[in-house]
C-alpha positions in Angstrom: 9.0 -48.1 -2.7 6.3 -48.3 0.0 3.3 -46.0 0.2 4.6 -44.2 3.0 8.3 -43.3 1.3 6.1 -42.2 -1.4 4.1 -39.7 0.1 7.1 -38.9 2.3 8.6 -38.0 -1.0 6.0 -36.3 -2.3 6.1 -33.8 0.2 9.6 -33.0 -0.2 9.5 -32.1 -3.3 6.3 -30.1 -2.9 7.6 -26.1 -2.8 6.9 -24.4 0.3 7.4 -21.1 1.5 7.6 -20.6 5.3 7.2 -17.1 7.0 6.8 -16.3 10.7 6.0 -20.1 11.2 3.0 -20.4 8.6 3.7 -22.3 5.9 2.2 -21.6 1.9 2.8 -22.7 -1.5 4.5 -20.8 -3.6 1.9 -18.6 -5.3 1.8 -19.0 -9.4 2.6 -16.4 -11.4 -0.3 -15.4 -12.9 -2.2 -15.1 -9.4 0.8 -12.5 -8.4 0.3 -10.6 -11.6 -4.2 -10.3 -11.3 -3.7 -9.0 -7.9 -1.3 -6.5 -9.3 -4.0 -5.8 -11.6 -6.2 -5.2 -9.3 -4.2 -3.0 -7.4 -3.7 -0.7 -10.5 -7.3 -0.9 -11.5 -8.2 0.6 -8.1 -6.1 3.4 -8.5 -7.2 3.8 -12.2 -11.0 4.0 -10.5 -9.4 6.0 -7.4 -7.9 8.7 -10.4 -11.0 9.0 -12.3 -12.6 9.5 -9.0 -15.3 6.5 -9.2 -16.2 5.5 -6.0 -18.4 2.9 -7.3 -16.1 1.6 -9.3 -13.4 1.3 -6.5 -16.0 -0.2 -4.5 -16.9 -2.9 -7.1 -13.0 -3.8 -6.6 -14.4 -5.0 -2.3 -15.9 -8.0 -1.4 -19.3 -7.2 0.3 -18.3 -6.7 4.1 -14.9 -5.0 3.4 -13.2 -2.6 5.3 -11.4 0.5 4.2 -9.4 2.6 6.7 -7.9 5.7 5.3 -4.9 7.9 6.2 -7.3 10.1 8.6 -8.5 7.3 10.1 -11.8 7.4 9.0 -13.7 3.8 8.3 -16.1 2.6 6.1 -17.5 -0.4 6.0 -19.4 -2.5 3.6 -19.5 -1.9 -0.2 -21.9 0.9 -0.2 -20.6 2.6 2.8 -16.8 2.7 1.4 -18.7 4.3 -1.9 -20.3 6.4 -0.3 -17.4 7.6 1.7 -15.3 7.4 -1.6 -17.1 9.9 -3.0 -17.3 12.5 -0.6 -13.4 12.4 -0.1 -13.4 13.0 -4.1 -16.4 16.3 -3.5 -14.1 17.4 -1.2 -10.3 17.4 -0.1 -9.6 14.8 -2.7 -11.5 16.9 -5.8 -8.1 17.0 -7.6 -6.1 13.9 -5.6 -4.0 11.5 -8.4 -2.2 8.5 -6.7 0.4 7.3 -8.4 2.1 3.5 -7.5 5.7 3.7 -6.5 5.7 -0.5 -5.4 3.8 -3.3 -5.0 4.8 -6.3 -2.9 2.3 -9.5 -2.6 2.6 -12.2 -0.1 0.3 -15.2 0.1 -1.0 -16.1 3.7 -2.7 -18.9 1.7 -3.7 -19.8 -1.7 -7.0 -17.7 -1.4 -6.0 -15.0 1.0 -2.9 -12.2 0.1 -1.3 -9.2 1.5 -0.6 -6.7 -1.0 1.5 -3.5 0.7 1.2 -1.0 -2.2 3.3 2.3 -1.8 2.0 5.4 -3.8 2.7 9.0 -3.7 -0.7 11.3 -3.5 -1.0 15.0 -4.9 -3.7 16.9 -5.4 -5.0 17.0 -1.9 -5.9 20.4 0.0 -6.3 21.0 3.6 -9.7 22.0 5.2 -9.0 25.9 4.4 -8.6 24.7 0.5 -4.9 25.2 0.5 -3.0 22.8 -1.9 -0.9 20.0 0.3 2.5 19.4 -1.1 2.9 15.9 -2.5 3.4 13.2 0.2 3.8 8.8 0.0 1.2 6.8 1.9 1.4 3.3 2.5 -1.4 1.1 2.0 -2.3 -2.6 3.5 -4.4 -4.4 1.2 -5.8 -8.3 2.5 -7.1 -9.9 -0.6 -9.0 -13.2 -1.1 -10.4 -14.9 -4.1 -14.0 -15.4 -4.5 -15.4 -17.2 -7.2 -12.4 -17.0 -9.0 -11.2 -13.0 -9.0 -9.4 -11.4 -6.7 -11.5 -9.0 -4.2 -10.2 -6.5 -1.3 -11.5 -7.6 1.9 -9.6 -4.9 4.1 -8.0 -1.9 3.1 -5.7 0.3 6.0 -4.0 3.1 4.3 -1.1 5.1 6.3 1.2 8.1 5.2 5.1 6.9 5.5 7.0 9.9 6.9 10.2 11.2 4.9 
């Protein structure tokens, strides 16, 4: 077989995904599972109420949007903002995860969409809100080998 059948072949039998017209491997296994990870060790740090520690989980120039529309940007500024959402309507807020879906744009770079459902949050007067689901858009990429949240947007999904 010539060179060019070869790598003609080669390429055939390479797996490829395609979606809206960009094409991507399929992503391994273990790559799906430490994003996962990642997205329950944010909401571990987000139910302890660490800012710092969810902020550790962001690469250096991320941006975090939450459901109110307020943005942070940078490491320091989403801990900072972290951690007056947890001194204040978010003293006693618990996520819990309902799903997590992950979807490679390439080998480096993932959506996660991670559905939760929040309690614990109370309304500017200090009134409990009753529980409610919120949807969140998570763009990962891998630096130096673990998996970091570049861009966070975070929306409530109506009933």
């Amino acid at each position: 077989m010539n060179a060019c059948l070869m790598i003609f072949a080669a390429m055939l039998a390479t797996p490829v995904c395609v979606s809206d017209g960009l094409a991507q491997a399929h992503p391994s296994a273990p790559e799906v599972d430490a994003i996962k990870a990642l997205m329950v060790e944010t909401t571990d740090a987000f139910n302890r109420h660490d800012a710092k520690a969810w902020a550790h989980f962001c690469t250096s120039d991320a941006q975090l949007i939450t459901v109110r529309g307020e943005s942070m940007k940078g490491v320091a500024e989403i801990e900072k903002g972290l951690a007056a959402i947890f001194d204040g309507r978010g003293r006693a807020a618990r996520l819990k995860i309902l799903d997590i879906a992950v979807r490679f744009v390439r080998p480096d770079v993932a959506l996660a969409h991670v559905t939760n459902e929040m309690s614990g949050v109370t309304s500017p007067d200090g009134r409990l809100l009753p529980p409610h689901r919120e949807l969140s858009i998570r763009v990962v990429v891998k630096e130096q080998g673990a998996w970091r949240i570049t861009a966070f947007h975070n929306t409530i999904v109506q009933p």
